[in-house]
C-alpha positions in Angstrom: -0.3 10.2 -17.0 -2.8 12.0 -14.8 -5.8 10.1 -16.1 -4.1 6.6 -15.3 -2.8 7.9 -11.5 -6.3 8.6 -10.9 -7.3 5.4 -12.1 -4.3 3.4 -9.9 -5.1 5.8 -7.4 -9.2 4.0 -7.2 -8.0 0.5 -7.2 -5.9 1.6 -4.2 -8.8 3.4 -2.9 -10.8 -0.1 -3.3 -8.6 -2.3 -1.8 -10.1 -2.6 1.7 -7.5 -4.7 3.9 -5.1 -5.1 1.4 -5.3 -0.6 0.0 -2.3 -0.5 2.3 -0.1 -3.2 0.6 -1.2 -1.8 -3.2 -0.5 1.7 -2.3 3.4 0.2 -1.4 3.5 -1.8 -5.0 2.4 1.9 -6.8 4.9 3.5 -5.1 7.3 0.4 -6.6 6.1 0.4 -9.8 5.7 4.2 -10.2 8.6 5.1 -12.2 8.0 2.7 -14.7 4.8 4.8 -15.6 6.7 8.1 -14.4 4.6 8.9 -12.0 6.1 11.8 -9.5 6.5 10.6 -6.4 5.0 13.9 -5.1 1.7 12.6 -6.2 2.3 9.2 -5.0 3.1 11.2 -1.4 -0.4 13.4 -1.8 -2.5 10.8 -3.3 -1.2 8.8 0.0 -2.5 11.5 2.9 -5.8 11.5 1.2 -6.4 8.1 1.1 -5.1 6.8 4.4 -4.5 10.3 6.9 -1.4 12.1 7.8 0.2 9.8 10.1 -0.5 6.6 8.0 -0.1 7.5 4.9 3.9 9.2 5.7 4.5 5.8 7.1 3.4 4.0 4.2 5.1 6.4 1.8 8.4 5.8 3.7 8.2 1.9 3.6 7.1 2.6 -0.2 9.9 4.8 -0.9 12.8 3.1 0.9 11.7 -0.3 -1.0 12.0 1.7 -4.1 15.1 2.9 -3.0 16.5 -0.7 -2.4 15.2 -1.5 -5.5 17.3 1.0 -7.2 19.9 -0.2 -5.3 20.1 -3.7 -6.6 19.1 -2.9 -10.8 22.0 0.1 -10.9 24.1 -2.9 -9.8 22.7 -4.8 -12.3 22.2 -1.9 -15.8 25.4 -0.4 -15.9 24.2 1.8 -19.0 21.3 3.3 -17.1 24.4 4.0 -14.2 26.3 5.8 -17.2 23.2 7.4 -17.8 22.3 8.6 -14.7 26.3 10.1 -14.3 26.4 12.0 -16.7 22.7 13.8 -16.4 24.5 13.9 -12.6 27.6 15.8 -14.0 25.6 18.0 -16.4 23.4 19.5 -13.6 25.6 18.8 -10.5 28.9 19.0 -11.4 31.8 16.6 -12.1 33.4 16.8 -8.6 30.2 18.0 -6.5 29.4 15.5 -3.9 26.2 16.3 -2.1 25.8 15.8 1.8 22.7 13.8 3.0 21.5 17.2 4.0 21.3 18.8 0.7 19.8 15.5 -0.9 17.0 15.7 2.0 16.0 19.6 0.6 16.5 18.2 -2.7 14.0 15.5 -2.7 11.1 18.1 -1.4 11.7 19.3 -5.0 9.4 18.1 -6.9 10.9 18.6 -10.6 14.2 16.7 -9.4 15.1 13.3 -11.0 14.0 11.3 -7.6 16.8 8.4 -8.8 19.2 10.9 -9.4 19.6 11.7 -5.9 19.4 8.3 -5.2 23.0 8.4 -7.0 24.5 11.1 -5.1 23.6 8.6 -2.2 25.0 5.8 -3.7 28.3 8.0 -4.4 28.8 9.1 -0.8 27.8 6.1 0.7 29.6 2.9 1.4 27.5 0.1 1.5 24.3 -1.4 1.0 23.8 -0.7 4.9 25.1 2.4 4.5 22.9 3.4 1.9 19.8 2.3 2.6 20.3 4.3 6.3 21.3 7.4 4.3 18.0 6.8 2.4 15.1 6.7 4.8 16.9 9.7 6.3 16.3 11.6 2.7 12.9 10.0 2.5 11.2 11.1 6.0 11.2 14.4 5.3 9.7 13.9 2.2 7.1 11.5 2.5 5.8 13.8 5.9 5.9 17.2 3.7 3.9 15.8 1.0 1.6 13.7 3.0 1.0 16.4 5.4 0.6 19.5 3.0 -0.1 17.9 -0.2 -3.2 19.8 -0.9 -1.4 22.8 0.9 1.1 23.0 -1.5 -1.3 22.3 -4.5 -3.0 25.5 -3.9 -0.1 27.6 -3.5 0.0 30.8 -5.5 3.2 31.3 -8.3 5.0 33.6 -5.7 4.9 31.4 -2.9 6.0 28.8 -4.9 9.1 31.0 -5.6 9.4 31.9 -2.5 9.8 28.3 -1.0 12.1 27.4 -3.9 14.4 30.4 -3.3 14.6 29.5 0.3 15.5 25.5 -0.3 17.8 27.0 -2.6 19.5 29.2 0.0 19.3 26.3 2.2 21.0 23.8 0.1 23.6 26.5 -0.5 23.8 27.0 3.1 24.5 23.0 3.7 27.0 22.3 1.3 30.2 20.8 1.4 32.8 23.8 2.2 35.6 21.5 0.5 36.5 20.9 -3.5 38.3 17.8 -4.9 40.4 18.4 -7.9 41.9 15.5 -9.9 45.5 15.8 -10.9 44.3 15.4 -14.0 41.7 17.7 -14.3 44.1 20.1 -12.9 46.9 19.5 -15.5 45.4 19.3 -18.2 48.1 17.6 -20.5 46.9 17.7 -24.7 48.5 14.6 -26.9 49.1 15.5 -29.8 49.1 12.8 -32.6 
């Protein structure tokens, strides 16, 4: 995986006029060859500078946000899939604010299209969503563009430390209110 990022990353690097337009299509086709988009991010501030390289890792990004958009429409099993991975490490009821999703995505271990179901969940809209998107995606393509190589030579504990502190943070912005089904509250056994 590293080996063939390196090697997408030098025909971006080759590109001339058109670098810009190939480093958009890499971040498009980059979770077909499960690239993070961390390193998609980082690869981008090296190549092109701090200020153009966030903007094009947010056009990069949101398209590959839309593009989630319309195939989850489109693959209902990869939906299924996706919801329950969602209620296994979220919860069956937890609905994320835009906030939290915005700390989550500087995260670098978290399923980037999983997040980009929590939006889908608490959005309503195409409009809606793609708004709620480049919100979650600015902070993310400026963090990583800007201190890519920052962050690649942290030490384990400050690693830890910056985890802990999204983590406190995410706590901090969560939704103060739970939703419990009927159902799920009563829970009624049939017996046969």
């Amino acid at each position: 995986m590293e080996l063939f990022g390196q090697y997408m990353m030098a025909i971006v690097q080759t590109g001339g006029l058109f670098a810009p337009f190939l480093f958009i299509i890499v971040h498009l086709i980059r979770p077909m060859f499960f690239l993070p988009v961390v390193f998609i991010c980082v690869s981008g501030g090296i190549l092109f500078g701090v200020f153009a390289g966030t903007i094009y890792s947010i056009i990069g990004i949101t398209l590959s946000s839309m593009l989630f958009y319309i195939l989850i429409q489109w693959m209902p099993k990869m939906s299924e899939r996706l919801l329950r991975m969602k209620k296994r490490l979220i919860g069956k009821h937890t609905e994320l604010t835009v906030s939290q999703i915005s700390l989550l995505r500087l995260i670098p271990f978290i399923h980037f299209h999983l997040l980009s179901l929590c939006l889908l969940e608490i959005t309503s809209g195409f409009k809606d969503y793609m708004k709620a998107s480049m919100i979650t995606n600015i902070p993310l393509a400026l963090v990583y563009t800007s201190i890519g190589g920052w962050l690649s030579n942290l030490s384990p504990l400050h690693i830890l430390l910056s985890l802990a502190a999204l983590l406190l943070l995410i706590y901090a912005l969560r939704r103060k209110e739970i939703v419990i089904k009927w159902e799920d509250f009563f829970q009624t056994s049939t017996q046969h």
